[in-house]
C-alpha positions as CSV (number, residue, x, y, z in Angstrom):
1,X,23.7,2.1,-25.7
2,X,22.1,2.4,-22.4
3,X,18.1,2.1,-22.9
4,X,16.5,5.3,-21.2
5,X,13.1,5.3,-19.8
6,X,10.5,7.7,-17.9
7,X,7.6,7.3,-15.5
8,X,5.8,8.8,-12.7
9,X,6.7,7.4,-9.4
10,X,6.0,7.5,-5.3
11,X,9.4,7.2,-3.6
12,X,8.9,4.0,-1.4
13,X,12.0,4.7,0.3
14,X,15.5,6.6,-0.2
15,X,19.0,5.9,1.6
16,X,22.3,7.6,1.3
17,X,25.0,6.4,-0.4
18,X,28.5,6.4,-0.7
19,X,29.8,10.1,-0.8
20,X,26.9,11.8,-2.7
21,X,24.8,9.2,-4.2
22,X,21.2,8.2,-3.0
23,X,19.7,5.1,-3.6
24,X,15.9,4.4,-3.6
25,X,12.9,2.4,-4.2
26,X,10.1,3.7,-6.8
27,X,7.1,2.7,-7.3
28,X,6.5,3.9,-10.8
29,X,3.1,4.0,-12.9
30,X,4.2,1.9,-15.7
31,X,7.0,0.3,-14.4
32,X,6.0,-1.5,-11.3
33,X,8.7,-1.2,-8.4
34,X,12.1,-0.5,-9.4
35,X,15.3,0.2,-7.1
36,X,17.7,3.3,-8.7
37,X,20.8,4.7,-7.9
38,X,20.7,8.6,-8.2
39,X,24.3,9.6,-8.3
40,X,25.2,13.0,-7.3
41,X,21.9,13.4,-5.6
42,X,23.2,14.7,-2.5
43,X,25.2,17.7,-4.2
44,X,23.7,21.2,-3.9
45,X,21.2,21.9,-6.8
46,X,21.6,18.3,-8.4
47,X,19.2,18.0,-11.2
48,X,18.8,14.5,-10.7
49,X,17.7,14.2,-6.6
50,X,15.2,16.8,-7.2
51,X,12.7,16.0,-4.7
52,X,13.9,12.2,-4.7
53,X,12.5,11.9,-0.9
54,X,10.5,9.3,0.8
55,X,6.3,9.7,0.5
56,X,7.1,12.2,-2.8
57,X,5.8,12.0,-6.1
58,X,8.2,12.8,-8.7
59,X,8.7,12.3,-12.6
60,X,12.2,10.7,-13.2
61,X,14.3,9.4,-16.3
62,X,16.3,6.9,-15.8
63,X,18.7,4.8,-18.0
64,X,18.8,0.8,-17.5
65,X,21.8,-1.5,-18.1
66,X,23.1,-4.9,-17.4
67,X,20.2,-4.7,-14.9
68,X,21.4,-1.3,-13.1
69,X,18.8,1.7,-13.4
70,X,20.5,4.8,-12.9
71,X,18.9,7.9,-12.5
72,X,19.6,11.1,-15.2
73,X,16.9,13.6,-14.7
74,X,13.9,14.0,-11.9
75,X,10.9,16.9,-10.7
76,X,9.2,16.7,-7.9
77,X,5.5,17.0,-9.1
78,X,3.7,16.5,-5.7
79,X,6.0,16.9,-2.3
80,X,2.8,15.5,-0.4
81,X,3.7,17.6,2.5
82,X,0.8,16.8,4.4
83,X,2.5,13.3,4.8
84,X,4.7,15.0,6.9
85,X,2.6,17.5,8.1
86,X,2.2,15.2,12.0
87,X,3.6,12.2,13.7
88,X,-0.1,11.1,12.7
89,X,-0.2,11.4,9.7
90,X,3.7,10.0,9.1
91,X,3.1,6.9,10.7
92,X,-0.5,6.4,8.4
93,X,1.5,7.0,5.5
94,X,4.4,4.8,6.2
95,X,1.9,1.8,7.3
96,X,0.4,1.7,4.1
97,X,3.7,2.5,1.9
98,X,5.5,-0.3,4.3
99,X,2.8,-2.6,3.3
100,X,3.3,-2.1,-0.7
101,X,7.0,-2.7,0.1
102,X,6.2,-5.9,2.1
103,X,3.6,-7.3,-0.4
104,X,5.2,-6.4,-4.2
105,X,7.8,-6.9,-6.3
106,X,10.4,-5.8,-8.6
107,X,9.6,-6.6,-12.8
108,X,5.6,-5.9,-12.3
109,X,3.2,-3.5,-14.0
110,X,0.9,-2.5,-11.3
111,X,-1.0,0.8,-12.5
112,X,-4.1,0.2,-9.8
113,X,-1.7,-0.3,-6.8
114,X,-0.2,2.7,-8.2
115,X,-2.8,4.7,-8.2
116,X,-4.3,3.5,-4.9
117,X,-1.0,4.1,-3.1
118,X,-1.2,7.8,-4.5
119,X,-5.0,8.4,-3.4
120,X,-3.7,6.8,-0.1
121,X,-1.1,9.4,0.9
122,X,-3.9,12.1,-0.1
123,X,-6.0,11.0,2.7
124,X,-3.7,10.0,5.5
125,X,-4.0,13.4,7.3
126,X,-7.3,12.0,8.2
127,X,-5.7,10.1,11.1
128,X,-8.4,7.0,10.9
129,X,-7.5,3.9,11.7
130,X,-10.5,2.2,9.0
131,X,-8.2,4.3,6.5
132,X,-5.6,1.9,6.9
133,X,-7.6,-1.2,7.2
134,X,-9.7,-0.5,3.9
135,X,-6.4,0.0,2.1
136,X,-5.3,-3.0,3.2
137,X,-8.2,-5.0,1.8
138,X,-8.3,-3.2,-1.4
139,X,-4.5,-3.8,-1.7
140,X,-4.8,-7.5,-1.0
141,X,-7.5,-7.2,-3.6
142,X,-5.6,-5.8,-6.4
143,X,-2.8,-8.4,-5.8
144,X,-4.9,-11.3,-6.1
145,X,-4.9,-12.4,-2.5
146,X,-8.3,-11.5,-1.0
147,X,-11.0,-14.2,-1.1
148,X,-13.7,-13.7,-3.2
149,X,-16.8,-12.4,-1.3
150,X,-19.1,-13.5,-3.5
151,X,-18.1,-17.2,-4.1
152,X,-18.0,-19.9,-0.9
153,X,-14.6,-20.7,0.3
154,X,-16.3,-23.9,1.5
155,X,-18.4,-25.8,-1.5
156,X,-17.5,-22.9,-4.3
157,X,-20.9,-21.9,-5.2
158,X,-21.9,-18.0,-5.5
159,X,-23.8,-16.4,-2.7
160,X,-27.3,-15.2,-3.4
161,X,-29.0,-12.2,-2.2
162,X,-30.9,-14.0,0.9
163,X,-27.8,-15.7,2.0
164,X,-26.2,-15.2,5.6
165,X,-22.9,-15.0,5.0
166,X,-20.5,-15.2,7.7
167,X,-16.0,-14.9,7.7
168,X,-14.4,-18.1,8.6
169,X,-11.2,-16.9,10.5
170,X,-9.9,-20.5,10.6
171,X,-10.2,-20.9,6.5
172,X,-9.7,-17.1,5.7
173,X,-12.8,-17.1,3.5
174,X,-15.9,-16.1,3.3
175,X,-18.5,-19.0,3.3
176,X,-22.7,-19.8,4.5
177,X,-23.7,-19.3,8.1
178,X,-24.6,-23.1,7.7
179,X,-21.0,-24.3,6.7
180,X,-19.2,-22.3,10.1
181,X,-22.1,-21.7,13.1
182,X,-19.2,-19.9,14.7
183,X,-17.9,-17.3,11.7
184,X,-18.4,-13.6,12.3
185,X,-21.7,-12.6,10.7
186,X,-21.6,-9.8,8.1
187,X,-24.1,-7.6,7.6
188,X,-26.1,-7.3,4.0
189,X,-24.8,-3.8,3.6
190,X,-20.8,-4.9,4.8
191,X,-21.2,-7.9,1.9
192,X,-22.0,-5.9,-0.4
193,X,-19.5,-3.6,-0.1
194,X,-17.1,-6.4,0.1
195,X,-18.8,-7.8,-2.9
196,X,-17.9,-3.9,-4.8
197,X,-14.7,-3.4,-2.9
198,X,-12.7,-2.4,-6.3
199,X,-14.8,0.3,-7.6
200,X,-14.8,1.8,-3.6
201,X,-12.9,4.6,-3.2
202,X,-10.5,5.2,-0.3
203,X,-12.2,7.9,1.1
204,X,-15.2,6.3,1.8
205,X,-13.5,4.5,4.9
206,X,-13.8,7.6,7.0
207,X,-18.1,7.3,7.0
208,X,-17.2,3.6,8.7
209,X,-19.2,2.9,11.4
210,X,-17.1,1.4,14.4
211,X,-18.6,-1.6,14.1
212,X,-17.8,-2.0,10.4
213,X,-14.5,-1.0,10.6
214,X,-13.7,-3.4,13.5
215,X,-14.8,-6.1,11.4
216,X,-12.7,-5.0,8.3
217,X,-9.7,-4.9,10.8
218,X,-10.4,-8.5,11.7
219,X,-11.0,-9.6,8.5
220,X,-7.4,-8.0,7.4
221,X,-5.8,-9.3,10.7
222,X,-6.7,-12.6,9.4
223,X,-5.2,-12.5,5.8
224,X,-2.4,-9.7,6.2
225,X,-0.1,-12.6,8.2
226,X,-0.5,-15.1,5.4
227,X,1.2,-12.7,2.8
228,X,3.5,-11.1,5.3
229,X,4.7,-14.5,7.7
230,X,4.4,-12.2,10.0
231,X,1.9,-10.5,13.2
232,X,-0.3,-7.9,11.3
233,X,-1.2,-7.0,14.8
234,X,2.2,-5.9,15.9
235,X,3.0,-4.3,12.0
236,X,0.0,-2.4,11.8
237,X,0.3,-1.1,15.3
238,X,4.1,-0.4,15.0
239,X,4.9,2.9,16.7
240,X,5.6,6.4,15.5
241,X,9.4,5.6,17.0
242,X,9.5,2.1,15.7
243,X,7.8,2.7,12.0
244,X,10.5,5.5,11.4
245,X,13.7,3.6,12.4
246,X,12.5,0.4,10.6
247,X,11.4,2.4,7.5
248,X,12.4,6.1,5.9
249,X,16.0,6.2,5.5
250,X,16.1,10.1,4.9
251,X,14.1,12.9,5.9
252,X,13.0,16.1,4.2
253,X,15.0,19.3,4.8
């Protein structure tokens, strides 16, 4: 008997197939990142490709076996139409949703870059650049693969409040002005909220100052490419044309 399961879920990405049937990657609360196959989705009122569309939240059921999840019931519960709402605000919302696709995996409970991913497509009809770049961080965060602001790359030891701290770009850490004379300074108030970065909610990327959100840019230029084997540079400036071939396989009638 197949074993059926239910979740909340952002639909990472969705792509016709065969005659009726749509396939597509979830990210689901519970679940972590799962790939389904939604048959009959693409048949006029199909109860189970209700709202099944790229940047959408939904609420599926889904049965699983031999290692095939298959799709039996789903409701769109948020359409997030202000994803779609510009060019703009598409291409912010793909960035970051191409970035949870790049950096996670299938078999993984990840409630937190669940629920960041959600407050993410929220904001991205702000159109700011330090959105992006501050979702990056706190994503690289959640995974495990920022440095520690608080601890030396270089001998270990935890930073204290008079310390000048600086970011080695060669090391991709965060160490003492004394260990790299040539690291990019950070400012008490940038290390500190470097220092709180989990409790920091999205939204507060759009008070940046340009300085600060140059140097978070930097900073995420520098560790993106480790995780990705890739330029962050030419991902995270992809264009409007380029992020939507390369990306959402179906659009929203």
């Amino acid at each position: 008997m197949p074993r059926s399961r239910s979740d909340e879920a952002i639909v990472l990405r969705a792509w016709s197939v065969g005659e009726t049937d749509r396939f597509c990657l979830l990210l689901t609360k519970e679940h972590g990142r799962i790939a389904v196959r939604v048959p009959g989705a693409r048949r006029m009122l199909s109860r189970r490709g209700r709202g099944l569309l790229p940047l959408h939240i939904v609420h599926i059921t889904w049965t699983e076996k031999d290692a095939v999840h298959m799709v039996t019931d789903s409701a769109c519960t948020e359409p997030n139409p202000d994803a779609w709402s510009s060019i703009e605000a598409l291409t912010t919302a793909e960035q970051g949703i191409d970035l949870v696709v790049r950096l996670t995996e299938e078999g993984e409970s990840l409630p937190e870059v669940y629920a960041l991913a959600a407050e993410y497509l929220q904001l991205c009809t702000q159109h700011s650049p330090a959105l992006f770049t501050l979702f990056t961080v706190k994503l690289l965060r959640l995974l495990g693969t920022f440095p520690s602001a608080t601890h030396s790359i270089v001998s270990g030891q935890r930073f204290s409040a008079e310390d000048s701290i600086v970011w080695d770009e060669n090391k991709h850490g965060f160490c003492l002005s004394s260990d790299h004379f040539y690291g990019i300074t950070l400012a008490p108030a940038v290390h500190q909220m470097l220092c709180s970065i989990d409790s920091l909610p999205l939204k507060h990327a759009l008070t940046f100052s340009e300085d600060t959100a140059a140097l978070l840019s930097r900073i995420a230029h520098s560790c993106v490419p480790i995780q990705l084997g890739t330029s962050f540079a030419s991902f995270a400036g992809a264009t409007p044309s380029r992020m939507r071939s390369s990306s959402l396989a179906v659009t929203p009638i």
